[in-house]
C-alpha positions as CSV (number, residue, x, y, z in Angstrom):
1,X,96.5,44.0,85.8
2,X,97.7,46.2,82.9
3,X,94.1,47.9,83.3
4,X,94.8,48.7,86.4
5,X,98.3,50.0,86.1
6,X,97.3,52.4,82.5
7,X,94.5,53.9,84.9
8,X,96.6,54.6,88.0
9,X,98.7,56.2,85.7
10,X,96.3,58.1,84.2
11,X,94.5,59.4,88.1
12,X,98.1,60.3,89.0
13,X,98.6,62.3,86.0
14,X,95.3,64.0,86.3
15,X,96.2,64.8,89.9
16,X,99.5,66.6,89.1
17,X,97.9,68.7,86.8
18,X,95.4,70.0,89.1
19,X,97.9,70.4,91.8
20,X,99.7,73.2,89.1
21,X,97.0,74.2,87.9
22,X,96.1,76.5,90.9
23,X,95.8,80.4,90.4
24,X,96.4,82.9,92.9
25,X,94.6,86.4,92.6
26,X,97.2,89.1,93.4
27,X,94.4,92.2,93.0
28,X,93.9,91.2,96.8
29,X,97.8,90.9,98.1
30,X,101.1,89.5,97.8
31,X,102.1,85.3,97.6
32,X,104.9,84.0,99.0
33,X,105.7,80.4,99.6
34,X,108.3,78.2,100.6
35,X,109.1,74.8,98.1
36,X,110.9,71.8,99.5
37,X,112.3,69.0,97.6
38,X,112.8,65.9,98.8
39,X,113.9,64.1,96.0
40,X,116.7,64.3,93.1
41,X,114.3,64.6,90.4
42,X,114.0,67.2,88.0
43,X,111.4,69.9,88.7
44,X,109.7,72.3,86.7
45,X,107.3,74.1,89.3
46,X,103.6,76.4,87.8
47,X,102.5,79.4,89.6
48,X,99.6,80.9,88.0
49,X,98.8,84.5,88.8
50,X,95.8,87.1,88.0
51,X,93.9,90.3,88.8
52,X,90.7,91.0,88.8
53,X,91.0,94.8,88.1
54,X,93.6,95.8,85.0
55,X,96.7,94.5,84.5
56,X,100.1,95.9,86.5
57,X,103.0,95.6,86.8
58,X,104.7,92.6,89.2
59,X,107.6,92.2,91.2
60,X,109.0,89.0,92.4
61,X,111.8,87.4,94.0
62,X,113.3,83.9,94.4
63,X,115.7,82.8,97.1
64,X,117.4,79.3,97.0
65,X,118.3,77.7,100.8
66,X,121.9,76.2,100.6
67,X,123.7,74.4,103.4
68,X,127.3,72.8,102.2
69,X,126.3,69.9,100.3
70,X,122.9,68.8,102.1
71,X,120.5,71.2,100.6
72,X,121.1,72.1,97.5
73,X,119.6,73.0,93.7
74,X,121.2,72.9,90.9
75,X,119.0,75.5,88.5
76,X,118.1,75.0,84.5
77,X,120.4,77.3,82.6
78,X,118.5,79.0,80.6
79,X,114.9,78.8,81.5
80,X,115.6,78.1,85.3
81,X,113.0,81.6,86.3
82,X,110.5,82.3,83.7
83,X,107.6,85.0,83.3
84,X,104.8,83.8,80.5
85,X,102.0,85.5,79.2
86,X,99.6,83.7,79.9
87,X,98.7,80.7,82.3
88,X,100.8,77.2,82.7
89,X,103.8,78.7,80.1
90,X,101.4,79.6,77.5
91,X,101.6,82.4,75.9
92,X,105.1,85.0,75.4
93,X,108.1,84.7,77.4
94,X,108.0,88.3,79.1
95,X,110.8,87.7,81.5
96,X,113.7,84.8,81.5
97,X,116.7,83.9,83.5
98,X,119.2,80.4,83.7
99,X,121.2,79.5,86.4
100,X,122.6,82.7,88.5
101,X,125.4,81.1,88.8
102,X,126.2,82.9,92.3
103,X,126.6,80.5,95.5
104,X,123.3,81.4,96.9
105,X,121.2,80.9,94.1
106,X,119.0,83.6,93.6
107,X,116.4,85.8,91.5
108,X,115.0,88.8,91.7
109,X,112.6,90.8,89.3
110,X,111.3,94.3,89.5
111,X,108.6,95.7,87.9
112,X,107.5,93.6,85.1
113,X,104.8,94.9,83.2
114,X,102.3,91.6,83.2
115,X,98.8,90.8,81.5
116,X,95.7,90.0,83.5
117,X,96.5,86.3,83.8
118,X,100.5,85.6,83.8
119,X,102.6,82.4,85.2
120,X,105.7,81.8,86.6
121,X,107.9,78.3,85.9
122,X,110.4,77.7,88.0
123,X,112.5,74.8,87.0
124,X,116.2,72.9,88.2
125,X,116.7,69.9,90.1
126,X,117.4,69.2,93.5
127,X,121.1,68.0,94.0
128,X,121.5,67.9,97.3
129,X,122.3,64.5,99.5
130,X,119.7,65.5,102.2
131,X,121.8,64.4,105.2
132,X,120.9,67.5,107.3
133,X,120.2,67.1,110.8
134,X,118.3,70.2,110.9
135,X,115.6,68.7,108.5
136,X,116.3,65.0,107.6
137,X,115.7,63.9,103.6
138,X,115.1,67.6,102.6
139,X,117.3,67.6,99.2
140,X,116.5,71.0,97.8
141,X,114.4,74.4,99.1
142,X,113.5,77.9,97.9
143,X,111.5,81.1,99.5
144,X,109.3,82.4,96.3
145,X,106.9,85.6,96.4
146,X,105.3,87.9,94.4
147,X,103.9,91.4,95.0
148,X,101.9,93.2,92.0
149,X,100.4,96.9,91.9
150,X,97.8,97.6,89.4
151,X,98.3,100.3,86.3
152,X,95.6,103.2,87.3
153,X,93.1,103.8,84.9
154,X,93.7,107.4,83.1
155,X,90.2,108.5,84.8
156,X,92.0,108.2,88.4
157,X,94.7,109.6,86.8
158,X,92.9,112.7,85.7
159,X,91.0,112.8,88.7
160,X,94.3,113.3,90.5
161,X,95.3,115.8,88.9
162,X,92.2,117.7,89.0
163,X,92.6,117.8,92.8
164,X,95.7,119.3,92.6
165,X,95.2,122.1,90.2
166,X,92.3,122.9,92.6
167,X,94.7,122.5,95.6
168,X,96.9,124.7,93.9
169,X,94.2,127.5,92.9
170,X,93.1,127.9,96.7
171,X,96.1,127.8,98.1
172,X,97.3,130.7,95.2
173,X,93.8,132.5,96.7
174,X,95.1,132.5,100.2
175,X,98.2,134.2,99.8
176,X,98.7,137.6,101.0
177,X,98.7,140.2,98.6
C-alpha cells in the first residue's frame, strides 16, 4: 500500500512538471492566456518562451480579475512577476516586481531586452472565497500575454540604409536645376 502511494506521488509529480515545462515560440506571434484558480493554494506559475531567429526584445503584461471579495489574488511581494534568463527560473533575473499593491492588481513590462530562450514565473496565491455567481468556485484569475520583436541583424540594417542613400541620390538627380 505504501508502494502504491510513493509511486502515485511520484507520476503526479512527473505530470506537473511536464505541464510547466511547455515552451512557446514567440518568432511566430504573440501568447496570451487566461489562468484561473480554483483553489487557495499557493501558486508559482512557468511560462517558457523562445525564438528561433536572434534574440529581441519582449513586452508583456499581466492583468489580475478582481470582483469584491470573490475573485481575488493576493501577489508574492517581491518575486510576484519575474523575467529569467533562461528556462523554468534558471538563469539571471532580468526583470522583477512584488505585489503592485494597486486594487487591480496589475503588471506591465516594456521592452525587455531577452535571450533566445527566457521564462516568466508568476507567483501569489489565490485569496478569494469563490462565491461568485457569475463563475461558481473560481477563487483567483489573471489575463497574461506576451509580444516580442526580434533585434535585426546589422546586415538588414546596412541593407536599409543602402536603400535609402540610393533613394536619396535619385531623387537629388531628379531635381530641376
Amino acid at each position: 500500500m505504501q508502494t502504491q502511494r510513493i509511486g502515485a506521488g511520484i507520476v503526479l509529480a512527473v505530470a506537473c512538471l511536464a505541464a510547466n515545462a511547455a515552451s512557446y515560440d514567440l518568432s511566430f506571434g504573440p501568447y496570451s492566456t487566461q489562468s484561473d484558480k480554483f483553489s487557495n493554494a499557493p501558486f508559482t506559475d512557468v511560462y517558457n518562451f523562445n525564438f528561433t531567429g536572434p534574440s529581441g526584445v519582449a513586452s508583456s503584461s499581466l492583468i489580475e480579475y478582481k470582483l469584491l471579495n470573490y475573485i481575488d489574488i493576493d501577489w508574492d511581494d517581491t518575486l510576484a512577476f519575474t523575467v529569467y534568463g533562461g528556462w523554468d527560473g534558471s538563469g539571471g533575473i532580468l526583470a522583477s516586481f512584488g505585489d503592485p499593491g494597486t486594487p487591480t492588481g496589475s503588471f506591465v513590462l516594456a521592452d525587455l531586452p531577452v535571450p533566445n530562450q527566457f521564462s516568466i514565473l508568476v507567483s501569489g496565491k489565490a485569496i478569494g472565497d469563490g462565491t461568485s455567481v457569475f463563475q461558481p468556485g473560481l477563487k483567483g484569475s489573471y489575463d497574461f500575454s506576451v509580444v516580442a520583436q526580434p533585434v535585426p541583424e546589422p546586415n538588414a540594417v546596412l541593407l536599409a540604409l543602402g536603400a535609402l542613400g540610393v533613394i536619396r541620390v535619385l531623387s537629388a538627380r531628379r531635381k530641376p536645376a
